[in-house]
C-alpha atoms as a printed R data frame, in Angstrom:
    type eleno elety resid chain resno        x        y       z
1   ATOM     1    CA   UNK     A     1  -87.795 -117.166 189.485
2   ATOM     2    CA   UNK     A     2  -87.251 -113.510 190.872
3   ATOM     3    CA   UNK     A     3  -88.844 -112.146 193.588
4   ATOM     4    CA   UNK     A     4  -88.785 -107.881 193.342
5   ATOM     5    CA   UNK     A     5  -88.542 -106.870 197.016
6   ATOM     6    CA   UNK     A     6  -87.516 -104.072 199.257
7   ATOM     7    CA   UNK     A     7  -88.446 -103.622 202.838
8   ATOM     8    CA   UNK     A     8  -89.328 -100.024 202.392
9   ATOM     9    CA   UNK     A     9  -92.379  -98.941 201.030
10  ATOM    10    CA   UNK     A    10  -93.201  -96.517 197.913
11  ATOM    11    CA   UNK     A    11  -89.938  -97.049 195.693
12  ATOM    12    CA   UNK     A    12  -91.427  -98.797 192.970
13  ATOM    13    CA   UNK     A    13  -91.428 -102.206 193.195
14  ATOM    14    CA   UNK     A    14  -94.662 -102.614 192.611
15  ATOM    15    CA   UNK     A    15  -94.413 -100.434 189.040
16  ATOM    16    CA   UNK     A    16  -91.099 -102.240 188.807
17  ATOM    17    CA   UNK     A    17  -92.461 -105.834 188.529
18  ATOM    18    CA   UNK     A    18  -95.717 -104.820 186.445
19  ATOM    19    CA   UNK     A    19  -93.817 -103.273 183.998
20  ATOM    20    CA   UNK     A    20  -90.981 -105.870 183.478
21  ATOM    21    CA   UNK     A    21  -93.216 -108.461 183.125
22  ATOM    22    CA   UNK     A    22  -94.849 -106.070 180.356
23  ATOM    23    CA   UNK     A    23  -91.907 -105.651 178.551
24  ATOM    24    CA   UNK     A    24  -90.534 -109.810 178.785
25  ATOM    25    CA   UNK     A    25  -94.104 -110.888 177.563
26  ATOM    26    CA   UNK     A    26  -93.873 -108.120 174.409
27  ATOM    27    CA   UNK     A    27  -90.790 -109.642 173.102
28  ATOM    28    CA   UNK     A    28  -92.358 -113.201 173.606
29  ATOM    29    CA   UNK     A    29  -91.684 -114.797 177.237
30  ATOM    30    CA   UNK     A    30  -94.113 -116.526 179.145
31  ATOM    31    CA   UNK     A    31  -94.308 -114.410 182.605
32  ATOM    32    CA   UNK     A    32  -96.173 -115.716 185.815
33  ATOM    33    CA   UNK     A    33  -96.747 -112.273 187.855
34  ATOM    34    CA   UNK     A    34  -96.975 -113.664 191.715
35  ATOM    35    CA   UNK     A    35  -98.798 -110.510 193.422
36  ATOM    36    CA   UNK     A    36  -97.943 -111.566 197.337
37  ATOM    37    CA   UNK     A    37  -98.722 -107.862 198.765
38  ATOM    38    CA   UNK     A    38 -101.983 -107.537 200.328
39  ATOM    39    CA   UNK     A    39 -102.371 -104.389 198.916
40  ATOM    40    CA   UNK     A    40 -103.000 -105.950 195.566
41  ATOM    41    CA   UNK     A    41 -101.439 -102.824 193.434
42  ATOM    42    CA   UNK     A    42  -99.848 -105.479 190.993
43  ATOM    43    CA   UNK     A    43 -103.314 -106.745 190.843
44  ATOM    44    CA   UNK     A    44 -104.781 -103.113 190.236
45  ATOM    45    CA   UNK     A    45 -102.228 -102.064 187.696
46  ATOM    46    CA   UNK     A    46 -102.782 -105.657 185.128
47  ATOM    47    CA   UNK     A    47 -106.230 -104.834 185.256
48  ATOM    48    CA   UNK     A    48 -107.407 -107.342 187.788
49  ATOM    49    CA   UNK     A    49 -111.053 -106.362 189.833
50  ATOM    50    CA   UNK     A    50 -111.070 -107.019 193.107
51  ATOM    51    CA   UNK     A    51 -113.840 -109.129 192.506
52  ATOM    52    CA   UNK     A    52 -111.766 -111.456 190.626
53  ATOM    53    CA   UNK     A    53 -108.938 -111.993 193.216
54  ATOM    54    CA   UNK     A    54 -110.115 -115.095 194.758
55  ATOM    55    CA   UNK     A    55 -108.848 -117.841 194.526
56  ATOM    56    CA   UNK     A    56 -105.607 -115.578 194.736
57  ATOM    57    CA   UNK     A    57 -102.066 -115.730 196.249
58  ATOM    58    CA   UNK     A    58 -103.365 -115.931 199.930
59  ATOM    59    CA   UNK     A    59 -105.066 -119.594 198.868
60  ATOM    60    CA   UNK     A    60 -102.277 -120.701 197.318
61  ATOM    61    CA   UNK     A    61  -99.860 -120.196 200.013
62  ATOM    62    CA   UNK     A    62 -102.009 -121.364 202.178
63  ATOM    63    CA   UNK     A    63 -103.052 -124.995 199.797
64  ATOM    64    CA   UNK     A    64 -106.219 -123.758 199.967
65  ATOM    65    CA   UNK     A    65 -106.228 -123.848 196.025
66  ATOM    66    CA   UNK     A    66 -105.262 -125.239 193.203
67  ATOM    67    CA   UNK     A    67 -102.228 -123.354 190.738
68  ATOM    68    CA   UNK     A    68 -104.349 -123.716 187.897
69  ATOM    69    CA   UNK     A    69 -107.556 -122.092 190.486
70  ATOM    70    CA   UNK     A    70 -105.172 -119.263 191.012
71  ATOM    71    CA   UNK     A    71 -104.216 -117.667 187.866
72  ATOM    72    CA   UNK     A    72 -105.744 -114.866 185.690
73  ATOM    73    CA   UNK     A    73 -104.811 -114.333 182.179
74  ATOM    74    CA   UNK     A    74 -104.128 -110.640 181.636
75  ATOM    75    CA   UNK     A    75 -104.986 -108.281 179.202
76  ATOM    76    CA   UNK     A    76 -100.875 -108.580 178.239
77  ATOM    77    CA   UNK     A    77 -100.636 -111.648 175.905
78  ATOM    78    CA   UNK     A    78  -97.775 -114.066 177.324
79  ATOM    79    CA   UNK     A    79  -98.367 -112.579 180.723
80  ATOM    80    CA   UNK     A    80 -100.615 -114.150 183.771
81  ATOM    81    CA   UNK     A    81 -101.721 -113.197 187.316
82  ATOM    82    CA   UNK     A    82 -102.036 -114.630 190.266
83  ATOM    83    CA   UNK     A    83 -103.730 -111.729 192.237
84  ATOM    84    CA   UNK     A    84 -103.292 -110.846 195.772
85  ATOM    85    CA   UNK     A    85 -106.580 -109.583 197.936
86  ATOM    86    CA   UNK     A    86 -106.904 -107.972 200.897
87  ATOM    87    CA   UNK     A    87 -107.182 -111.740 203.327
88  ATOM    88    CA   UNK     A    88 -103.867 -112.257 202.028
89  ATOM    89    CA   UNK     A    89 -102.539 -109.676 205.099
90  ATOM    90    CA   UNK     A    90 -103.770 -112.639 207.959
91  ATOM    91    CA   UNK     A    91 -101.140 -115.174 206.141
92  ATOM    92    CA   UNK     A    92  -99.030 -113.789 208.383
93  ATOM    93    CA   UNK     A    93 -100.417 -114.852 211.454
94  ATOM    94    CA   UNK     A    94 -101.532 -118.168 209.613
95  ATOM    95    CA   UNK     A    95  -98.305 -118.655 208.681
96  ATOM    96    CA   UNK     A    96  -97.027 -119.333 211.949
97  ATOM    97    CA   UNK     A    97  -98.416 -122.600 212.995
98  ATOM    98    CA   UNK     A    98  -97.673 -123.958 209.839
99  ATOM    99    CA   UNK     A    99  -95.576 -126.799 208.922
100 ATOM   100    CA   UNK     A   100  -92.837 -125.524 206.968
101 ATOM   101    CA   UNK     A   101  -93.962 -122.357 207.192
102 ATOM   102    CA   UNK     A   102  -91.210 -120.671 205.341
103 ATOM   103    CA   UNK     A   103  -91.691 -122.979 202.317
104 ATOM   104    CA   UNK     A   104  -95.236 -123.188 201.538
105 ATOM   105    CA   UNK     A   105  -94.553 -121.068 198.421
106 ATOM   106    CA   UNK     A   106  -91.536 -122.857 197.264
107 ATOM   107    CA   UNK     A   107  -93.130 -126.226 198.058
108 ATOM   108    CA   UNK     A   108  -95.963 -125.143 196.203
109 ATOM   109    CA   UNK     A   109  -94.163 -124.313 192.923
110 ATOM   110    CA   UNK     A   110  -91.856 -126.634 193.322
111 ATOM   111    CA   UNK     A   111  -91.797 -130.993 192.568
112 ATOM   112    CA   UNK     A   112  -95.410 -131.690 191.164
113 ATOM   113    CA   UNK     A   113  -95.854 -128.003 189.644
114 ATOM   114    CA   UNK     A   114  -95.398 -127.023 186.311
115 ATOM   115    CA   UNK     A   115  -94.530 -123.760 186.759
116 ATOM   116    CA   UNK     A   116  -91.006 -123.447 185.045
117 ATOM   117    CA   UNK     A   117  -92.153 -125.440 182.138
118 ATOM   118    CA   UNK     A   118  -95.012 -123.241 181.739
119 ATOM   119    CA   UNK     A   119  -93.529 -119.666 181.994
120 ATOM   120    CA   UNK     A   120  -90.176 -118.664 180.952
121 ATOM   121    CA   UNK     A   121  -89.956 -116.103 183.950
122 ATOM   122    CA   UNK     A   122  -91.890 -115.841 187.340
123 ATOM   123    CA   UNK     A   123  -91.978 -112.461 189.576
124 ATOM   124    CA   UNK     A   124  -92.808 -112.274 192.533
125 ATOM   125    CA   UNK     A   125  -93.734 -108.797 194.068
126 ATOM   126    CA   UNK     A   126  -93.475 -109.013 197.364
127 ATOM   127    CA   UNK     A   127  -95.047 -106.688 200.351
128 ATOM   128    CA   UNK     A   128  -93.285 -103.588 201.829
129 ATOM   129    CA   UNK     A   129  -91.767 -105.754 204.764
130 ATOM   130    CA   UNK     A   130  -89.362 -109.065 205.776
131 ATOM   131    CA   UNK     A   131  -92.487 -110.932 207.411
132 ATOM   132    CA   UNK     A   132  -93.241 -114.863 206.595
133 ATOM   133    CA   UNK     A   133  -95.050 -113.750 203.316
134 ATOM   134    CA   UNK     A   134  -91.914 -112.154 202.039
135 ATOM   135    CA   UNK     A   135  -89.681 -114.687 203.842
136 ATOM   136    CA   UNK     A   136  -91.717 -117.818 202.002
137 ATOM   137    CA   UNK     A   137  -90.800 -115.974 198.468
138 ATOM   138    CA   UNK     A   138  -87.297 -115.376 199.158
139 ATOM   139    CA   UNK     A   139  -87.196 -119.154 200.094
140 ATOM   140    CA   UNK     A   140  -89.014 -120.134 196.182
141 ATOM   141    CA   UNK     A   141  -87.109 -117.903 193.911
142 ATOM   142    CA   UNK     A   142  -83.679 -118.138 192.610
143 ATOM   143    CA   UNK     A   143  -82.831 -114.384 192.947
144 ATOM   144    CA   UNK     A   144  -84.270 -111.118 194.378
145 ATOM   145    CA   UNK     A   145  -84.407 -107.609 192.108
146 ATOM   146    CA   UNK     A   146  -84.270 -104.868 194.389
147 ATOM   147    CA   UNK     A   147  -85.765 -101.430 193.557
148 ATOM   148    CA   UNK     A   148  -84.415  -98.693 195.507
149 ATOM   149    CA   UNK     A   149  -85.240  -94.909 195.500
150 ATOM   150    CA   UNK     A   150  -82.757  -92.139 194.513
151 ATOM   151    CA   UNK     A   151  -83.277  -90.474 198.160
152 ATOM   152    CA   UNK     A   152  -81.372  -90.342 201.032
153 ATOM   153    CA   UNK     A   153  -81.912  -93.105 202.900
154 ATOM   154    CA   UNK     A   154  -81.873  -95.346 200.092
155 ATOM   155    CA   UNK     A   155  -79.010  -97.095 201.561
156 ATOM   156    CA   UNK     A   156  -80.073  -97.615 204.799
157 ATOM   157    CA   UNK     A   157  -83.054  -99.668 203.217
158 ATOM   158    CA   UNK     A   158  -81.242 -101.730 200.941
159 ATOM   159    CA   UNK     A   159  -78.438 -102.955 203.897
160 ATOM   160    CA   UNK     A   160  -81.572 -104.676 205.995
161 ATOM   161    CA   UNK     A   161  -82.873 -106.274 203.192
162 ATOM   162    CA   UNK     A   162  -78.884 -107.688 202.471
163 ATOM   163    CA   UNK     A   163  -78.867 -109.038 205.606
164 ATOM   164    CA   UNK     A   164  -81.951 -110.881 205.476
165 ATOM   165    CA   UNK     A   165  -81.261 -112.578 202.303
166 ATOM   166    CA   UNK     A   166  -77.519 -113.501 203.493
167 ATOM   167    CA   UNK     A   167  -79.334 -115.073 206.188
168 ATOM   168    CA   UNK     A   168  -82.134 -116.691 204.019
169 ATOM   169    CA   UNK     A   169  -79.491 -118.334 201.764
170 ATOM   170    CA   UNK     A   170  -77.312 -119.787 204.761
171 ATOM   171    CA   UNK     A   171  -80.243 -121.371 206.450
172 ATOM   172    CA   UNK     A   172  -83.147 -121.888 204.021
173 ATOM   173    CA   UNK     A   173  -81.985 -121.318 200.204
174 ATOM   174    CA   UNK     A   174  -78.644 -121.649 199.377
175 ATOM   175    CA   UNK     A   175  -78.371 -120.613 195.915
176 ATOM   176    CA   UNK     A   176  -80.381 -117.201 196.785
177 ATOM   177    CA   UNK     A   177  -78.495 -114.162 195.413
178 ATOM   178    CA   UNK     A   178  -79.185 -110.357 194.593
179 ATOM   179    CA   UNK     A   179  -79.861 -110.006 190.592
180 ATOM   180    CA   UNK     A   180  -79.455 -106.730 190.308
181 ATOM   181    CA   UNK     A   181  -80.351 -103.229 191.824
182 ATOM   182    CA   UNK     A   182  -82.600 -100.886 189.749
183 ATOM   183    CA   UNK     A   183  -82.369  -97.403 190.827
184 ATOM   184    CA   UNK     A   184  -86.288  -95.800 190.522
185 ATOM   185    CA   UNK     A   185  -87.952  -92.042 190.649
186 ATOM   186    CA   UNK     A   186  -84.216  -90.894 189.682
187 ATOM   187    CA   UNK     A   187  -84.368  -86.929 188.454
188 ATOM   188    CA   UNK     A   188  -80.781  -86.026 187.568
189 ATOM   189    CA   UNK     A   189  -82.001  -82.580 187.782
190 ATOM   190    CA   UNK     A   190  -81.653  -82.605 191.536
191 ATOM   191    CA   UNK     A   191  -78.248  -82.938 192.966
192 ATOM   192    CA   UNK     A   192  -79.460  -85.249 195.758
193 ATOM   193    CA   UNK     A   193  -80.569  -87.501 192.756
194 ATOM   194    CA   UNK     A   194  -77.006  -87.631 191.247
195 ATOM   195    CA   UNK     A   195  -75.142  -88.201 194.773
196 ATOM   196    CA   UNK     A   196  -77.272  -91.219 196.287
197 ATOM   197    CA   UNK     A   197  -76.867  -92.864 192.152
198 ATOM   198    CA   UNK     A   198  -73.139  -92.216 192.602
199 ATOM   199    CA   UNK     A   199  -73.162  -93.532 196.018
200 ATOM   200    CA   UNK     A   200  -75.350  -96.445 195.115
201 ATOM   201    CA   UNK     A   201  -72.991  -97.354 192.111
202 ATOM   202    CA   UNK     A   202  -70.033  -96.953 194.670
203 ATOM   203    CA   UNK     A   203  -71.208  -99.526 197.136
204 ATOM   204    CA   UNK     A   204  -72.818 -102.022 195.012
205 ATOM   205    CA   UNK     A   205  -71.504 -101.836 191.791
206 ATOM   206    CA   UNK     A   206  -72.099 -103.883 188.971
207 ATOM   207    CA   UNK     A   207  -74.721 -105.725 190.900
208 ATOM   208    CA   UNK     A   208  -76.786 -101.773 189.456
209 ATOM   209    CA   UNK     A   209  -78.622 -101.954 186.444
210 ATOM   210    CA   UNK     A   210  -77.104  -99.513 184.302
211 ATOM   211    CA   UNK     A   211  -80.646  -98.359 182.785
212 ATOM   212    CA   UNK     A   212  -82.303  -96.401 186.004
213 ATOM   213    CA   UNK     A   213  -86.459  -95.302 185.578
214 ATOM   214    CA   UNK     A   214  -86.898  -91.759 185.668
215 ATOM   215    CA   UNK     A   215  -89.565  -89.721 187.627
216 ATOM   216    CA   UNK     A   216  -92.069  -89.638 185.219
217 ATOM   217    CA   UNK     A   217  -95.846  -88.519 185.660
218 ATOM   218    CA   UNK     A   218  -96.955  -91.269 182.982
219 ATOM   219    CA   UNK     A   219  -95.894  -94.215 185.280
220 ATOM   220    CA   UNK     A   220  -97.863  -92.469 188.214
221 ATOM   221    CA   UNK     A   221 -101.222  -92.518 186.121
222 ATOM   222    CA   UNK     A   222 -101.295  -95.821 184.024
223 ATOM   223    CA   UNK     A   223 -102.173  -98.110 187.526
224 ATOM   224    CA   UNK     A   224 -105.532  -95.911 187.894
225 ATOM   225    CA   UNK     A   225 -106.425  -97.097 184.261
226 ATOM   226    CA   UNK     A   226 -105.521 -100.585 185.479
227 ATOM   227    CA   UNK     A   227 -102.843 -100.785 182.653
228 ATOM   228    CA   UNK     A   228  -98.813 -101.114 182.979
229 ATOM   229    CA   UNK     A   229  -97.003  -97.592 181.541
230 ATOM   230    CA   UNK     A   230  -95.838  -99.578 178.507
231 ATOM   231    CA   UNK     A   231  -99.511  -99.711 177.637
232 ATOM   232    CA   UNK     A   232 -101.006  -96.792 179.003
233 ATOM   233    CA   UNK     A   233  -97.872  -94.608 177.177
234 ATOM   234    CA   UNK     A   234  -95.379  -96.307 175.275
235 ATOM   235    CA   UNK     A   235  -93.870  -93.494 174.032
236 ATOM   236    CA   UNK     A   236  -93.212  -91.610 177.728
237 ATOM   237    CA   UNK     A   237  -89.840  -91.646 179.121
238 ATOM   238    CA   UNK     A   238  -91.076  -94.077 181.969
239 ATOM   239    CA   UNK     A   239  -91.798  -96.739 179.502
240 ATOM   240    CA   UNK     A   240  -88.677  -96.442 177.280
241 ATOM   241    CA   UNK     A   241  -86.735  -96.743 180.183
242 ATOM   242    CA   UNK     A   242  -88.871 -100.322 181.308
243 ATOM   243    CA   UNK     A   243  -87.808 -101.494 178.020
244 ATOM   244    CA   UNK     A   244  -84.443 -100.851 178.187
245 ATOM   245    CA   UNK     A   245  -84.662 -102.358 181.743
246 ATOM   246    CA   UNK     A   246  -86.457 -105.645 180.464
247 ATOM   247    CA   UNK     A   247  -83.526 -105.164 177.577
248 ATOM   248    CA   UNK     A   248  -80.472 -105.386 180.154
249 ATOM   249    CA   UNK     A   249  -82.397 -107.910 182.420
250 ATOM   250    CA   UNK     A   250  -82.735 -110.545 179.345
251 ATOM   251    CA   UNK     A   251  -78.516 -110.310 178.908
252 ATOM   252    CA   UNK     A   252  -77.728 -110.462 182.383
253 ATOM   253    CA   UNK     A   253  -79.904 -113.467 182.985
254 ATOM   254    CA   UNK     A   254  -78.398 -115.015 179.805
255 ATOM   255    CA   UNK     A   255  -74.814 -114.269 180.751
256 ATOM   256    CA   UNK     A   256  -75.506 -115.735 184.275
257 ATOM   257    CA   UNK     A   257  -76.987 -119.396 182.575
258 ATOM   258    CA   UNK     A   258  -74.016 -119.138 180.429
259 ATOM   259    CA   UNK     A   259  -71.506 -118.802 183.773
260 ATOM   260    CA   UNK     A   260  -73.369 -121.512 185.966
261 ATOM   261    CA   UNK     A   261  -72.536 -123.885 182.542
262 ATOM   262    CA   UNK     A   262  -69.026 -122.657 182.193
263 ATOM   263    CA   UNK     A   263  -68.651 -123.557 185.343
264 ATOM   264    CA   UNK     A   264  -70.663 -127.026 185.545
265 ATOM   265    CA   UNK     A   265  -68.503 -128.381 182.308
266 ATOM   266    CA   UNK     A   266  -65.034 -127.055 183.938
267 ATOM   267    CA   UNK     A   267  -63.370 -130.703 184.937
């Protein structure tokens, strides 16, 4: 399980988890698509009405409902929904007088589930902030995908959202860790583009994808037709670039499993 997260707002994530699950369903994976912002755009951008959002994320989190309740089969064969709606922004303030309030998600998917028999991959796409809602998926997922804008500040962003999952993994999931970083919007036409990359790829380092998504007008109209780029455009730069994405994702995932067992079977 992955959850795709970054504190700041409007660098993708959103586009980011719709169109990866896109492209792992298309070569034949079974993808659970966990929309837990309020905002619903992952919703919006599968094709979802907002009439259809309820039973959602907010009643699951909240055992109001039922996994099986919650889920929407999209129009992507291999690839389901469990939509987010608008009540989904007072879990917060639910949240709080909760018992184990940072692991109603994980408990939820967790013992009695069968969510990783099911689906081969789960996303989460989580809101634009480190509140409970985000908190209870970076306590259910294995590892966190972080999208980060080619801009100047880009940085900044990504260093708060370190700390909190350092934090997460010492006190609430140990075996947390940051998948990868997956520079978005990049236009190597603009010298501020090319220095916060290099920079990016300085600090971090292999933990960055080496395929980064281009600026690219495409991926800015498919969520008003309700359909993922790959869809909407396969053709466009935008989409070729998800696919390569989806492409790298698949062998870094695989080389991980094959690590973890490496190290398991070492005496």
């Amino acid at each position: 399980m992955f959850a795709i997260a970054n504190q700041k707002g409007g660098v993708g994530k959103t586009t980011t988890a719709i169109n990866l699950a896109t492209a792992l369903a298309a070569v034949g994976e079974k993808v659970l698509l966990i929309d837990l912002d309020p905002q619903g755009n992952a919703s919006t951008g599968l094709g979802v009405s907002r009439s259809e959002r309820s039973p959602g994320s907010y009643e699951f989190l909240l055992g109001l409902a039922p996994l099986a309740d919650c889920i929407r089969v999209s129009q992507i064969p291999g690839l389901d929904v469990m939509p987010a709606a608008t009540a989904l922004a007072g879990a917060e303030i639910e949240l709080i007088d909760l018992e184990r309030r940072e692991h109603r998600l994980a408990d939820a998917l967790g013992e009695g589930s069968d969510v990783r028999h099911r689906w081969t991959t789960v996303l989460v796409d989580c809101p634009p902030s480190l509140g409970l809602v985000t908190l209870n998926a970076l306590v259910a997922v294995d590892a966190v995908l972080v999208p980060l804008q080619a801009e100047f500040l880009a940085l900044e962003g990504i260093g708060a959202l370190g700390t909190t999952i350092e934090r997460v993994k010492k006190r609430l999931n140990p075996r947390l860790h940051i998948a990868g970083v997956v520079l978005t919007m990049v236009d190597r036409r603009m010298t501020l583009s090319q220095q916060v990359e290099a920079d990016v790829r300085a600090h971090y380092g292999e933990l960055v994808f080496g395929t980064t998504i281009p600026r690219n007008v495409r991926i800015a109209e498919a969520p008003s037709h309700g359909l993922p780029v790959l869809i909407y455009d396969n053709a466009c730069a935008g989409a070729q670039a998800y696919i390569l994405l989806a492409s790298e994702f698949i062998r870094r995932r695989r080389t991980a499993a094959e690590q973890v067992t490496a190290h398991e079977q070492t005496p």
